[in-house]
C-alpha positions, 0 to 999 in steps of 0.5 A: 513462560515460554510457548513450547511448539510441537510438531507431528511430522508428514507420513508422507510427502516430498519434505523429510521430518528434518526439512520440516523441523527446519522451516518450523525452527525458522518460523518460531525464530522470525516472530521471536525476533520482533523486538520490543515483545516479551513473548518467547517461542520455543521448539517442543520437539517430535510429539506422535499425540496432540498435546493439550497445552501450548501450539501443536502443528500438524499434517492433516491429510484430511484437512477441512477450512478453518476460518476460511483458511485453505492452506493452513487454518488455526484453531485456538482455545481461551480460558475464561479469562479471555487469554489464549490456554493452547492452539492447534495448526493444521496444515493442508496435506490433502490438496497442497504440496509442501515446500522448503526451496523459494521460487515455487510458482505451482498454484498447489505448492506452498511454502512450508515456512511462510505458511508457518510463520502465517498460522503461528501468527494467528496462534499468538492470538492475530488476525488477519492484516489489511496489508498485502505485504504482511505475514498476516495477510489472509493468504501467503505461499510463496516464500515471501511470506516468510518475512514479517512486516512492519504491519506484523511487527506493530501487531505483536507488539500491540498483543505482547508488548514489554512496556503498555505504550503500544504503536498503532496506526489507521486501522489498527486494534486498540483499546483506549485512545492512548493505544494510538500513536495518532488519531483516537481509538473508535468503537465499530458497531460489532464492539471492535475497536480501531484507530482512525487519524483526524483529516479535513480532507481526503488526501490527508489519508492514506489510499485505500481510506477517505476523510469520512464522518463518524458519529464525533467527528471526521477521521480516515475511514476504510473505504470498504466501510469496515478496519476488521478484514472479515467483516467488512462486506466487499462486492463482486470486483471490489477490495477484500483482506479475506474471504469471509469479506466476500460473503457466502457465495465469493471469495477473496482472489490475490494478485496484485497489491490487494485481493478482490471478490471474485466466483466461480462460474456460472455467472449471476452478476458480472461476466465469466472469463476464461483463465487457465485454472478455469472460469471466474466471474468478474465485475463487468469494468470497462478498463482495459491493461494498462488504463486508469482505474480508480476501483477493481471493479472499473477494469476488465481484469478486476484489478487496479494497482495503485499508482501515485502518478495519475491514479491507479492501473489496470492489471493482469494476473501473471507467473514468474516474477521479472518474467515479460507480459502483455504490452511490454509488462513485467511480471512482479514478485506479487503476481501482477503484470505491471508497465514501466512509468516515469519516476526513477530509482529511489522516488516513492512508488505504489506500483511498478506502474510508477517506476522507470524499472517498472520495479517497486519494492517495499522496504522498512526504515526509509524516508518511503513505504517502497521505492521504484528499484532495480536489482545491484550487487553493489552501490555500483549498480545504483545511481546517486541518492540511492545505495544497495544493501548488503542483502546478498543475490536479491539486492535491490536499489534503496533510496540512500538518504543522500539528496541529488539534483532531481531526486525526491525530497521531503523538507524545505532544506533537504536539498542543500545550498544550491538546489530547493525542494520543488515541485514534483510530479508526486502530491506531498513530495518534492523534487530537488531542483538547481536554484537559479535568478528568475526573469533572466536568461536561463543560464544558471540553468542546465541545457534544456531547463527554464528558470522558473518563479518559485518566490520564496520557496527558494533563495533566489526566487526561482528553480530550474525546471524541465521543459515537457511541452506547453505552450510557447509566448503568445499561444491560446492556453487554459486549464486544458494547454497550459503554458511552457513551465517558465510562462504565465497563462493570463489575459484579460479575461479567462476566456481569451488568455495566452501564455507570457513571460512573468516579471517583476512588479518593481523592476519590469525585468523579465519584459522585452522593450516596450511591454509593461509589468502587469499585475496579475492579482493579490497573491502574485503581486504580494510576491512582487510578481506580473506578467508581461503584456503590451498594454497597460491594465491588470490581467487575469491569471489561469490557473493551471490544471488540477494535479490528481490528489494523491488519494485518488481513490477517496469517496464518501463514507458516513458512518454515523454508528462508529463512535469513540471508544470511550462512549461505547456501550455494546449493546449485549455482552461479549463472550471472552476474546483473545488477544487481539491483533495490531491490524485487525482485531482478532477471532475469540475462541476458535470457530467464532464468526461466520465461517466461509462454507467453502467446497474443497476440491483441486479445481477450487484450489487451483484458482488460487495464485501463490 
């Protein structure tokens, strides 16, 4: 049966009943639209009394925190059976200004229908997500909050599903291993269940998790040691989905990709920094804007964005999105000040940090999570491989699909007749590259490219590559100078190689009169390939320096007390939950857990960023 929506309007506030009936209606409509659920919201209408049955949605002028939960909090009810019977969503009107119209940057004001659509969420019987860019991350107000991800999506079709198969990912909640769409399902000592994908090695899983060990196995692990957003035990500076993760005394800041623990001052650990809402204790980082970092932690800021090219960033807190910050920043839609890197548009991105635009958006039914942008009007406004969606004023670039010479690729024959999937600056994604005859002269080749040996990675055996320095023929060169991209750094020990022109074994082309083809070792002569040199003898290959993998933030997790659902026996038995979520497993009846004591006032809530 359809779930009837009640709503008793503001006595008092800036938006009509009518404006709020609206954001409510919108609300109930983005979750009906996640296909593949048979679950129906419906709205009940203007009630003066709180039903005792289905969702009821109120003002509270005298608001209290409901699970740690400061704009908005939920509290749902079970029947024995564990199912949901009724839920009550409270909506903070003692400290919050409330909103329809989008673009609101006041740390006070949010927006009615984003927080709406978040707390209608946890009344269907969701946590909160992981993902900084669903519905149900642990604190939306602005209106991007308005629209569900692809995490939410997977969430409620886990708890609501039309057919038993469900769609889970690292992390998500399952039941049993065929809740997974890969991986198995794992039991986590406080009977909460998640999927977890096979790995051999890190960069076999996603940031944000290593190839660590359970008590069966290996699989991708969360590097903060916990899949549930509220128990996972987060530092001062380090990652957290919630602020039940950061313990009695910390909260979860947002700004940026993810939150990160931070207090208010005085200080115990960690140093107090002056910000316009007033003083925060960070992580004592070293890092400043703009440097690498592998942690929050690492940065003077405590944040770090990801970024695919050389690891992560550190960032800064801003407001305004597209508005100027420090060192040539641009403020993004997520509140973080971000430089522009090197991929261009429609290359996969983690952060601004990555893109020429300094732009990175996330997008649903691409060959990509999110994509380096710019803002269109028309596919006019996009360079080739990438189109703009009819989407109205906030348009963004998208990668099209279309393969183009310099453009990301994925599979071998993605770049058609004349060019091959090459080399990128990207781990586990590749760049589609003219092919060209290696050993020659590099005409096939545009003005400032070099025909680089590729073997049988392309047709003709070699691709056109862009010069970007190393070293010239004859140079010193190691691990640390490497050669130009058509050159081979090998001599005849390691430690007293330069760079020389590669050749072929059978032929000697690619040799100036005189020299010799040289082998270079096993794999490189099975290809047919040497070097040239100008005295007989094999030489030593150097290999090139190490690229960054791709899971840069990877570190060791043993977790001998997981173990797979199948063999878990919970050591006392569990009260009734409700459904659980796709992303986080969900609180039973309502209260449970360790609540945040957290001390209402302006100054606390002002600390927050939208």
């Amino acid at each position: 049966m359809p779930v009837s929506v009640y709503l008793r309007p503001a006595q008092q506030g800036a938006l009509t009943p009518a404006q709020e009936e609206t954001a409510l209606l919108a609300a109930l409509a983005t979750w009906n639209a996640v296909p593949g659920t048979r679950m129906e919201l419906v709205y009940g209408g203007v009630v003066v009394d709180k039903p005792l049955f289905d969702v009821y949605v109120a003002f509270d002028a005298k608001y209290e925190t409901i699970g740690g939960d400061v704009p908005a909090g939920t509290k749902r009810f079970a029947g024995a059976d564990g199912a949901l019977t009724r839920a009550e969503i409270h909506l903070n009107s003692r400290q919050f200004h409330w909103t329809t119209k989008t673009g609101a940057t006041d740390t006070t004001t949010a927006d009615l229908q984003a927080v709406l659509t978040h707390q209608l969420g946890h009344a269907l019987g969701l946590g909160h997500s992981r993902d900084a860019s669903a519905a149900m991350y642990f604190y939306k107000t602005s209106a991007v909050g308005r629209t569900l991800a692809a995490d939410d999506h997977r969430a409620a079709r886990f708890a609501y599903a039309q057919t038993a198969k469900a769609e889970s990912g690292p992390c998500d909640a399952c039941a049993t291993d065929a809740d997974c769409t890969v991986g198995r399902c794992l039991a986590w000592p406080d009977g909460y269940r998640h999927c977890a994908a096979a790995c051999s090695v890190s960069d076999d899983c996603a940031l944000g998790t290593s190839c660590g060990t359970f008590a069966d196995g290996k699989a991708c692990l969360p590097n903060d040691l916990h899949c549930h957003a509220d128990g996972a035990a987060a530092g001062l500076g380090q990652a957290c989905a919630s602020d039940l993760a950061c313990g009695d005394t910390r909260y979860c800041q947002t700004g940026g990709s993810h939150g990160f623990c931070t207090a208010p001052c005085p200080c115990g650990p960690g140093r107090c920094v002056e910000f316009n809402m007033g003083g925060l204790c960070l992580a004592n980082g070293k890092a400043a804007f703009g440097d690498s970092c592998v942690v929050p932690s690492d940065c003077t800021s405590g944040w770090c964005l990801a970024s695919l090219v050389g690891g992560g960033r550190c960032t800064a807190g801003c407001v305004g999105e597209g508005e100027p910050c420090g060192k040539g920043g641009t403020c993004s839609a997520d509140g973080a000040c971000e430089l522009p890197g090197t991929l261009a548009i429609g290359w996969p991105c983690a952060s601004g940090f990555d893109c020429e635009s300094g732009t990175c958006i996330a997008f649903s039914g691409g060959k990509f999570p999110k994509a380096c942008s710019q803002p269109c009007k028309t596919a006019g406004d996009c360079p080739a491989g990438t189109g703009c969606p009819a989407s109205g004023g906030d348009a963004h670039c998208i990668p099209s699909g279309t393969a183009v010479l310099g453009g990301p690729c994925l599979t071998p024959g993605a770049c058609g007749s004349k060019a091959a999937c090459d080399d990128s600056p990207i781990a586990g994604v590749g760049a589609c590259h003219a092919v060209c005859a290696p050993y020659g002269d590099d005409l096939d080749c545009p003005a400032g490219d070099r025909c680089v040996w590729v073997g049988a990675r392309a047709a003709t055996g070699g691709v056109c590559r862009a010069v970007a320095g190393g070293g010239a023929a004859g140079s010193d060169c190691g691990p640390a100078a490497p050669c130009r991209v058509d050159l081979v750094c090998a001599g005849a020990t390691a430690s007293s190689a330069t760079c020389h022109p590669d050749c072929d074994l059978q032929t000697a082309q690619g040799c100036a009169p005189g020299q010799v083809c040289a082998h270079l070792g096993a794999v490189a002569d099975a290809a047919g390939r040497g070097a040239c040199s100008d005295v007989e003898g094999p030489l030593v290959e150097v290999a090139a320096p190490l690229r960054l993998g791709k899971n840069f933030a990877a570190i060791q997790v043993d977790l001998p007390s997981v173990v797979p659902a199948s063999k878990f026996v919970a050591a006392k038995p569990r009260a009734k939950e409700a459904p659980t979520d796709g992303c986080r497993a969900g609180r039973g009846a309502p209260w449970s857990g360790s609540l945040f004591a957290l001390v209402m006032g302006v100054w606390l809530l002002r600390r927050r960023r939208a």
